[in-house]
Each structure stands twice: as structure tokens, then as C-alpha cells.
C-alpha positions as CSV (number, residue, x, y, z in Angstrom):
1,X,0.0,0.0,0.0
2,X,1.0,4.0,-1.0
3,X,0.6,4.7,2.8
4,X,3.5,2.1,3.9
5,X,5.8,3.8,2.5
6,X,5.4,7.2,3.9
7,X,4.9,5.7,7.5
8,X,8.3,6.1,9.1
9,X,8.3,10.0,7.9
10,X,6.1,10.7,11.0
11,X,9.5,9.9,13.3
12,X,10.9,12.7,11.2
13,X,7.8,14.9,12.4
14,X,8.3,14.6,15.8
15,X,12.0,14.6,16.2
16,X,13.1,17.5,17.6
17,X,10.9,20.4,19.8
18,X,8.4,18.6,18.8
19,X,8.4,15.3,20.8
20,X,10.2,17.3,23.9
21,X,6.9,19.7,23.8
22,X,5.4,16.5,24.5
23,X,6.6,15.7,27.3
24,X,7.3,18.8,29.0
25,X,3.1,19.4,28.7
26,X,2.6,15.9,30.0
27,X,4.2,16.5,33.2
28,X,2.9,20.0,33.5
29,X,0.3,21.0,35.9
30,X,-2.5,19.9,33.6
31,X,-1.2,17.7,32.1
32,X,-4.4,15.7,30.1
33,X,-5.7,18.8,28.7
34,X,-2.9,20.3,27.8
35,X,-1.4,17.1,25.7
36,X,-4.5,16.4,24.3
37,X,-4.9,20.3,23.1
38,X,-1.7,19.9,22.0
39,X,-2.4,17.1,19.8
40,X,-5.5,18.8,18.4
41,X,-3.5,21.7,17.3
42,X,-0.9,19.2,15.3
43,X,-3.8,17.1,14.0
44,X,-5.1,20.1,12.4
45,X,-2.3,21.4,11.3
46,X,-0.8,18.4,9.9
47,X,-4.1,17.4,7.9
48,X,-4.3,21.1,6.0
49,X,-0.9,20.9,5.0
50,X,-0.7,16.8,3.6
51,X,-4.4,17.5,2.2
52,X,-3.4,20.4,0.1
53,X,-0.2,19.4,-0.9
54,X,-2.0,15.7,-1.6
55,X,-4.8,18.2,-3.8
56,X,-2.1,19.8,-5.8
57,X,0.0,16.6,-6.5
58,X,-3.6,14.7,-7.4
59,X,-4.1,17.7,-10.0
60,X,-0.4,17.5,-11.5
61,X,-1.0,13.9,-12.0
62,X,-4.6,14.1,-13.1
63,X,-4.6,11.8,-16.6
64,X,-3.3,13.3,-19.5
65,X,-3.1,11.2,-23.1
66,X,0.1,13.5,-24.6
67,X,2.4,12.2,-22.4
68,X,2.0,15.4,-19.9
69,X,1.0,12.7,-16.9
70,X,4.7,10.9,-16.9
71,X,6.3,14.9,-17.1
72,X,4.4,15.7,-13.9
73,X,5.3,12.4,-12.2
74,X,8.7,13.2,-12.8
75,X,8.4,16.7,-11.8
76,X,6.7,16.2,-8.5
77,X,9.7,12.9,-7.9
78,X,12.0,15.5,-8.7
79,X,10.5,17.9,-5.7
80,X,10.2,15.4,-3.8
81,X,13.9,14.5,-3.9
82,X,14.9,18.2,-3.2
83,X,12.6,18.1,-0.2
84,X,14.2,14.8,1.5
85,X,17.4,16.4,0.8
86,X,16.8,19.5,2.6
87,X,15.4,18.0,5.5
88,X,18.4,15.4,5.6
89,X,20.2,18.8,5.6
90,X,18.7,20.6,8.3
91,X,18.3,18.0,10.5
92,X,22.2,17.3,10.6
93,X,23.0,21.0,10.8
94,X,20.4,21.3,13.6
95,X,21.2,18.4,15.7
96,X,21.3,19.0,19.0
97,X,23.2,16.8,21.9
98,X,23.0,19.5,24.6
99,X,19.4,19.8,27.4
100,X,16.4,21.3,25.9
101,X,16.4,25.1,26.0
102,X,15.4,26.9,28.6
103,X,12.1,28.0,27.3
104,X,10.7,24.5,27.2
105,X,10.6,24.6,31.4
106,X,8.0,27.1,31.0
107,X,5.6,24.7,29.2
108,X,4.9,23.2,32.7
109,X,2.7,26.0,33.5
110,X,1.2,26.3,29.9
111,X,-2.4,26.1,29.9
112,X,-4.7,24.3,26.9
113,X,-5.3,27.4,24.5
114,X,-1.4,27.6,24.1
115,X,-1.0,24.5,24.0
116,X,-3.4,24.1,21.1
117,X,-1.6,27.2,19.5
118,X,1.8,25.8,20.2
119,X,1.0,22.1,18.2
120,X,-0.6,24.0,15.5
121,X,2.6,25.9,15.1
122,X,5.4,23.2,15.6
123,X,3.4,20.9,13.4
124,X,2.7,23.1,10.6
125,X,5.0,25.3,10.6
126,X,8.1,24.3,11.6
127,X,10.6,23.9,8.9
128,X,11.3,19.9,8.8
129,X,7.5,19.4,9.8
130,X,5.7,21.3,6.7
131,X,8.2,20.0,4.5
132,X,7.8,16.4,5.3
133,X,4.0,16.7,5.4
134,X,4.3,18.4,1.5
135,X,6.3,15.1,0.7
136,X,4.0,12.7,1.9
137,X,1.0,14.5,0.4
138,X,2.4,14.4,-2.9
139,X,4.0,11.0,-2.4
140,X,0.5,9.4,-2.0
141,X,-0.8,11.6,-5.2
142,X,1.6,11.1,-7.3
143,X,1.1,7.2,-6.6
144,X,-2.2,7.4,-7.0
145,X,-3.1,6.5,-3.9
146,X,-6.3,7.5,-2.3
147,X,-6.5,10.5,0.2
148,X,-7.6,8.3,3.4
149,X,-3.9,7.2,2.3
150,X,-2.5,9.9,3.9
151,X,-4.0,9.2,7.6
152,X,-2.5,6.7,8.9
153,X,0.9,8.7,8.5
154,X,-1.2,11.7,10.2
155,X,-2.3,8.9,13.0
156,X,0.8,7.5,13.9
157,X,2.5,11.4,14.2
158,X,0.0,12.1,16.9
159,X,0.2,8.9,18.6
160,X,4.1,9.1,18.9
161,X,3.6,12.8,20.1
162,X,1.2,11.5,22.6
163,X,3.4,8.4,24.0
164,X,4.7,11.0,26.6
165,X,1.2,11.6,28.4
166,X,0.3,7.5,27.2
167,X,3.6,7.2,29.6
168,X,2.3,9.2,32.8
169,X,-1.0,7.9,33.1
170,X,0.8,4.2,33.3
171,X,3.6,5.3,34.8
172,X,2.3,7.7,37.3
173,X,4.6,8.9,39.5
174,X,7.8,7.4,38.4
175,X,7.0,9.2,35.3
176,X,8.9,11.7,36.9
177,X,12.1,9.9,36.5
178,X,11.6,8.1,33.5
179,X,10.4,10.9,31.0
180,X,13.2,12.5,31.6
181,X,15.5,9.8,30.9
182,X,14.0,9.6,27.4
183,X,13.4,12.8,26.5
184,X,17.0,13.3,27.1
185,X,17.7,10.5,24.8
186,X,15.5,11.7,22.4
187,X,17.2,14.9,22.4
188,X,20.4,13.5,21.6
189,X,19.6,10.7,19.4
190,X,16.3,11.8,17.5
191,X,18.2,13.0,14.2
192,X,19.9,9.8,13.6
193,X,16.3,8.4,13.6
194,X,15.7,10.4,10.8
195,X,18.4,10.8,8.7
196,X,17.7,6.5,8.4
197,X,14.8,7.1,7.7
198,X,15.4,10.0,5.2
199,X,18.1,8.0,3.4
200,X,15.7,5.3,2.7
201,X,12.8,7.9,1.4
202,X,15.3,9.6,-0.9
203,X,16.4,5.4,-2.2
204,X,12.3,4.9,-2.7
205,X,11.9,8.6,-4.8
206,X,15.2,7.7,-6.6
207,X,13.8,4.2,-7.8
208,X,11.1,5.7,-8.7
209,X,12.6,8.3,-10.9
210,X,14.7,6.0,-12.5
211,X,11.5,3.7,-13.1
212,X,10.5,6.1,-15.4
């Protein structure tokens, strides 16, 4: 299926302030609301963006008997590539293996409308997180897959991003000591997660580009 193959890009969503949002909000004073506002805002977000780039890749590829269709495959491969690249790109130059920044602390007291506001923003506009959402919108056009396609990949980014508050409702109290432990880990170790799982994008777009 189209959606398979688009599946591991939601680790490339979340790495980064993302996932450490998380789980700063899940051990903040309200933690339930605040998580789950948080995941609102991303789910929205994250659905605009994949459903309109998904729109305008279904359009480019719409059937065309003079040839035009295998032009505009190539075309949207081709952009594509160049967005896997950049994002392999600015996730190296933006690793990070030093503690969150400071500002992070703060989301302890956040309450649920900024929450909201903040997953709408680090989900739909964030650099890495706009551009990964454009590729697997036009991924799943330009395959001809259908646009429910495109939600499991939007399902699995909010469940990773909610794994954090999954975490202190099981946990409880020793959630207190073990988030930390991961998000740390996470901080330090997130980008190698996705440059994998870039490298193996970029092998799928290539195939498919020299398919053609």
C-alpha cells in the first residue's frame, strides 16, 4: 500500500521540539488537557498541510493522453527529492546533543489554549515538519493512492507525540524519573532516527525516478 511507505516520515515529524513539547506538557500542571490540546493543534495542522499538498500533486497527475502525466510524475519525484534532501540537511546541521532550551521549562505552567496554538505551530509550521508533510502528500498523489492514504501517516505522528502523556498515566509517579530519561535521549539521538529514515525515502523517490 501507497501509505506504507510514507509511515516512518512521522518519526521525522516529531523529532526534535516537537516530541520534547510533548513531554514537557505531560508533566505539567495539567497535564491531560494540555497534551490532548496539544495534539488537536498538530492534527489540524498536519491534515491542512498533507491534504493540500495531496490536492495539488492529485491535479499535476490528473490523466493526461500527450504524455504530460509521466512529465508531472517526474516533476513532483524531482520535488520530492529536493525536499528529502533539505530535510536530511537541516536536520544534521540542527542536531542537537546539549538539554532542551530553557524555554521548554515554561511549558509546565502552559495552559490548553497555548498549548493548542503551540501544536498547530510546531506541526505546521516548523521547517522539517511542513516539508515532510508536503512530501507525503504528494507521495501518495503522485502514486495514485487515495487521500484516506495519507491518515494513517497523520495517526501515527499524533500517537508518537502522545506516548509522553500514554507514559504518565501508566507510569504515574515514576513518570517523573523516567520521561526524563528519554526525553533526554531523544534529544540527543532523535536525528539519527531520521536521517535512516530519510536515506531510505530519498532510495524509494530515486527508484522511482529511475523507473520512469
Amino acid at each position: 500500500m501507497t501509505f506504507a511507505a510514507v509511515l516512518p516520515l512521522a518519526f521525522v515529524m516529531i523529532a526534535g521540539p516537537q516530541i520534547l513539547s510533548s513531554f514537557f506538557l505531560a508533566t505539567s500542571s495539567d497535564a491531560i488537557k494540555n497534551s490532548l490540546s496539544y495534539l488537536a493543534g498538530a492534527a489540524l495542522s498536519i491534515t491542512t498541510v498533507v491534504t493540500v499538498a495531496y490536492v495539488i500533486g492529485q491535479g499535476a497527475s490528473g490523466d493526461g493522453g500527450d504524455g504530460s502525466n509521466g512529465t508531472a510524475d517526474t516533476v513532483i519525484d524531482w520535488i520530492i527529492l529536493a525536499l528529502v534532501l533539505f530535510l536530511m540537511a537541516y536536520r544534521f546541521l540542527t542536531r542537537k546533543t546539549s538539554h532542551p532550551p530553557a524555554w521548554m521549562g515554561r511549558l509546565q505552567q502552559a495552559n490548553p489554549k497555548f498549548a493548542f496554538r503551540l501544536g498547530f505551530l510546531l506541526l505546521g509550521v516548523f521547517p522539517t515538519d511542513i516539508a515532510s508533510s508536503i512530501v507525503v502528500g504528494l507521495h501518495v498523489a503522485r502514486h495514485g493512492g487515495a487521500w484516506w492514504q495519507c491518515l494513517p501517516f497523520i495517526a501515527l505522528t499524533l500517537l508518537l507525540l502522545g506516548l509522553p502523556l500514554i507514559g504518565v498515566i501508566l507510569l504515574g509517579h515514576r513518570a517523573n524519573v523516567v520521561l526524563p530519561k528519554i526525553r533526554d535521549w531523544m534529544n540527543n539521538n532523535a536525528w539519527v532516527v531520521s536521517e535512516i529514515v530519510l536515506v531510505f525515502f530519498a532510495a524509494i523517490t530515486i527508484s522511482s525516478l529511475l523507473g520512469d
